[in-house]
C-alpha atoms as a printed R data frame, in Angstrom:
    type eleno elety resid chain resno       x       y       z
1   ATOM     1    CA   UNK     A     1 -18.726   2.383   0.930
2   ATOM     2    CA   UNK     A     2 -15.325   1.354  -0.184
3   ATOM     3    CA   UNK     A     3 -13.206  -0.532   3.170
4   ATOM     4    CA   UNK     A     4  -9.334  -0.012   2.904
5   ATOM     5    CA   UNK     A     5  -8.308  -3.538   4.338
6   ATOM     6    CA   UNK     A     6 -11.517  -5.985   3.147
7   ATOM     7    CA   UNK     A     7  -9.731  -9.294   3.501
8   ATOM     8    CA   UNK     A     8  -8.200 -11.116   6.635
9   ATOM     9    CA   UNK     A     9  -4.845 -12.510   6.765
10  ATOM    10    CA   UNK     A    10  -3.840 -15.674   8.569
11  ATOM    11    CA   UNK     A    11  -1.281 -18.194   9.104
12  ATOM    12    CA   UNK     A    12  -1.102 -21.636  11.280
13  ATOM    13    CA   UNK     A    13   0.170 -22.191  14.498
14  ATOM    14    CA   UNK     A    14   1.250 -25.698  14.260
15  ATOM    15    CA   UNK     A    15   1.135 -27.625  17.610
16  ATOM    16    CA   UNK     A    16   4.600 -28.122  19.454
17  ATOM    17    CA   UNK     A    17   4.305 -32.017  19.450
18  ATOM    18    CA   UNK     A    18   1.821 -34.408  19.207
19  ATOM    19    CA   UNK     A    19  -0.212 -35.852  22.526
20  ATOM    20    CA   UNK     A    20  -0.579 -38.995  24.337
21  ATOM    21    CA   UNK     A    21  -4.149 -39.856  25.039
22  ATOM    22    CA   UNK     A    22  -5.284 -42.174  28.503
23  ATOM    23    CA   UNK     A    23  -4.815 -45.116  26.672
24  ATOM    24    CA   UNK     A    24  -1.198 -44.562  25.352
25  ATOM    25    CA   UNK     A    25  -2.055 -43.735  22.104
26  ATOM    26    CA   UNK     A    26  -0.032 -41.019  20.481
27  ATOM    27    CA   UNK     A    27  -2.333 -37.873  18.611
28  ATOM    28    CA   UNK     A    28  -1.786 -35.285  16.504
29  ATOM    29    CA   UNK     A    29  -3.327 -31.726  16.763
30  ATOM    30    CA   UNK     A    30  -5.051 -29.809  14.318
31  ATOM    31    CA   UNK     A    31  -3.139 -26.405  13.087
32  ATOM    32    CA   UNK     A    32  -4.796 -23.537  14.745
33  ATOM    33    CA   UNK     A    33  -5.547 -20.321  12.142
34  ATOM    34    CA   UNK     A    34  -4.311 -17.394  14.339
35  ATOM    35    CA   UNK     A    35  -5.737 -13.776  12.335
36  ATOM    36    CA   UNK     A    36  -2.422 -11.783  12.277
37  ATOM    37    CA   UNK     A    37  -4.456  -8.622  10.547
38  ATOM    38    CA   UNK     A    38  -7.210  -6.999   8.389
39  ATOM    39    CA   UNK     A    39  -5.392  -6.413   4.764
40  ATOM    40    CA   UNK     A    40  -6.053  -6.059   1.071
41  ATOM    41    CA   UNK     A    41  -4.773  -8.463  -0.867
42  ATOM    42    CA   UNK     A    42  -3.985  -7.519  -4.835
43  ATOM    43    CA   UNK     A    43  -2.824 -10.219  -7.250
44  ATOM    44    CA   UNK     A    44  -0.339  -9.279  -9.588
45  ATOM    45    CA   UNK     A    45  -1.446 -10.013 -13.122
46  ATOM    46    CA   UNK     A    46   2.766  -9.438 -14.577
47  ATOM    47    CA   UNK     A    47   5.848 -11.492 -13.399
48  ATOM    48    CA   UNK     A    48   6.987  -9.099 -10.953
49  ATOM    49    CA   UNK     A    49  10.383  -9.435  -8.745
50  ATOM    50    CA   UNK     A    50  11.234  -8.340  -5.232
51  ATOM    51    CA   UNK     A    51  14.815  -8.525  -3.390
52  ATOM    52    CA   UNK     A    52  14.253 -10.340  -0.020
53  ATOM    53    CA   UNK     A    53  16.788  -9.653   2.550
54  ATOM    54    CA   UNK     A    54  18.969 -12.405   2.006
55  ATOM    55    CA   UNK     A    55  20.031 -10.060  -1.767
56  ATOM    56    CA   UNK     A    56  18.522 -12.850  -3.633
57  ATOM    57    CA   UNK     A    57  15.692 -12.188  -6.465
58  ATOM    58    CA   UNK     A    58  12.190 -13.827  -5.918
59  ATOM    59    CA   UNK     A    59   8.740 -13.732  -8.462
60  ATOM    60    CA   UNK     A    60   5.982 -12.662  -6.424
61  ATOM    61    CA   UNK     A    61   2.298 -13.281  -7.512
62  ATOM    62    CA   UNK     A    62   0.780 -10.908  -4.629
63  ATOM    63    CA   UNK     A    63   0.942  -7.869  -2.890
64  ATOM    64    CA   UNK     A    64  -0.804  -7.899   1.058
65  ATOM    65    CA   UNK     A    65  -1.419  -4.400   2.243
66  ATOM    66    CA   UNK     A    66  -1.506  -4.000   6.212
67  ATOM    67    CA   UNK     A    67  -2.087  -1.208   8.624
68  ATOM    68    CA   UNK     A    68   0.442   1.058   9.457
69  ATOM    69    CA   UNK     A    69   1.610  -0.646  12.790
70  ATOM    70    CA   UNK     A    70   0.933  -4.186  11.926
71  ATOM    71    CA   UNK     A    71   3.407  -6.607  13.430
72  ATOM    72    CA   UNK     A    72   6.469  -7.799  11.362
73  ATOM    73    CA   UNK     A    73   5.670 -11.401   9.757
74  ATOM    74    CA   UNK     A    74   8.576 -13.349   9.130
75  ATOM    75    CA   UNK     A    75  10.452 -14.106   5.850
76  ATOM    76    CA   UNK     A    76   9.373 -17.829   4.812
77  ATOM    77    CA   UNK     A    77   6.169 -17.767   7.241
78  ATOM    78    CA   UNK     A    78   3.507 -20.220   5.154
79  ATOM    79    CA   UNK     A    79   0.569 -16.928   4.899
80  ATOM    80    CA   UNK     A    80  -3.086 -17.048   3.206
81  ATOM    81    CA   UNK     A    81  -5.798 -14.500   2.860
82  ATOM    82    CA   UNK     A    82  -9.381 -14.841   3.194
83  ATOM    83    CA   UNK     A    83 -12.362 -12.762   1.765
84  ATOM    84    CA   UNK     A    84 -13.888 -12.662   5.863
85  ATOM    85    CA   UNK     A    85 -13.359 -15.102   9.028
86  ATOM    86    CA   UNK     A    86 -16.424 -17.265   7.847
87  ATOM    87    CA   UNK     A    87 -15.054 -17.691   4.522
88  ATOM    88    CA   UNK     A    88 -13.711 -21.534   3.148
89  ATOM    89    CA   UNK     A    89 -11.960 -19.834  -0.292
90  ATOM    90    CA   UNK     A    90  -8.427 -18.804   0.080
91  ATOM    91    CA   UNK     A    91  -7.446 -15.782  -2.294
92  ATOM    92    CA   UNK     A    92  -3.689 -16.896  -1.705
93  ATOM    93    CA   UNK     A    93  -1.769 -19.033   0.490
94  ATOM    94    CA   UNK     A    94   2.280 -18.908   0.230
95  ATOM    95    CA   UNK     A    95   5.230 -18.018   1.717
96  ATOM    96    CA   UNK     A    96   6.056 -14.523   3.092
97  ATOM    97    CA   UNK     A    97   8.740 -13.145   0.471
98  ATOM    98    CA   UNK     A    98   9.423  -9.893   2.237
99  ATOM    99    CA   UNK     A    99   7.768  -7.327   4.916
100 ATOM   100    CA   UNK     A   100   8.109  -3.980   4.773
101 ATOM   101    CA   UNK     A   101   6.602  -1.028   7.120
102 ATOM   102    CA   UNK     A   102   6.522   2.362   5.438
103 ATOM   103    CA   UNK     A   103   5.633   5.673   5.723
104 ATOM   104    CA   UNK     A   104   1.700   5.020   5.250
105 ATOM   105    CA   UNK     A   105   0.971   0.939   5.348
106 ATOM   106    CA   UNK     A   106   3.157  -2.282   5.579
107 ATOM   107    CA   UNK     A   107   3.321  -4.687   3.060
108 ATOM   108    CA   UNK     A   108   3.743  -8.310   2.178
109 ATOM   109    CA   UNK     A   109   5.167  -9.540  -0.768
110 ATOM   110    CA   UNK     A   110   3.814 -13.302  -1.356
């Protein structure tokens, strides 16, 4: 049975600011991974470019395909897909290049 969207994309939510324990003693929190959707990630075997919104040209080294619907991630949001939640090997972590919703999916250029 072939599954459209076999990987899981994430990104960290970094902590607002660091805590102060009983004893006065200043700690820092661990990022939390929030899932922001199922996806498919494909790794781009050519030097590829994309225009991001700012008109500027950027090399991408892989395409993330989302669910129609999926909610817009932000340009320059630090990204990384997984193979399932359980999973300790990233298949790529970098920054969000571009978003785009079309007709049939959304995409995320990385």
């Amino acid at each position: 049975m072939i599954t459209q969207y076999p990987h899981y994309l994430y990104t960290d939510q970094i902590p607002a600011a660091s805590t102060q324990d009983a004893n006065g003693n200043w700690t820092s929190q661990e990022p939390a991974a929030i899932l922001l959707s199922r996806c498919r990630e494909e790794t781009e075997p050519r030097a590829r470019e994309i225009q991001a919104s700012d008109g500027k040209f950027y090399a991408y080294s892989s395409l993330v395909q989302l669910p129609k619907g999926t909610a817009p991630v932000a340009e320059g949001t630090e990204i990384y897909v997984k193979d399932s939640p359980e999973s300790t090997r990233e298949r790529i972590r970098g920054k969000v290049l571009k978003f785009d919703s079309s007709q049939l999916h959304c995409r995320i250029w990385v």
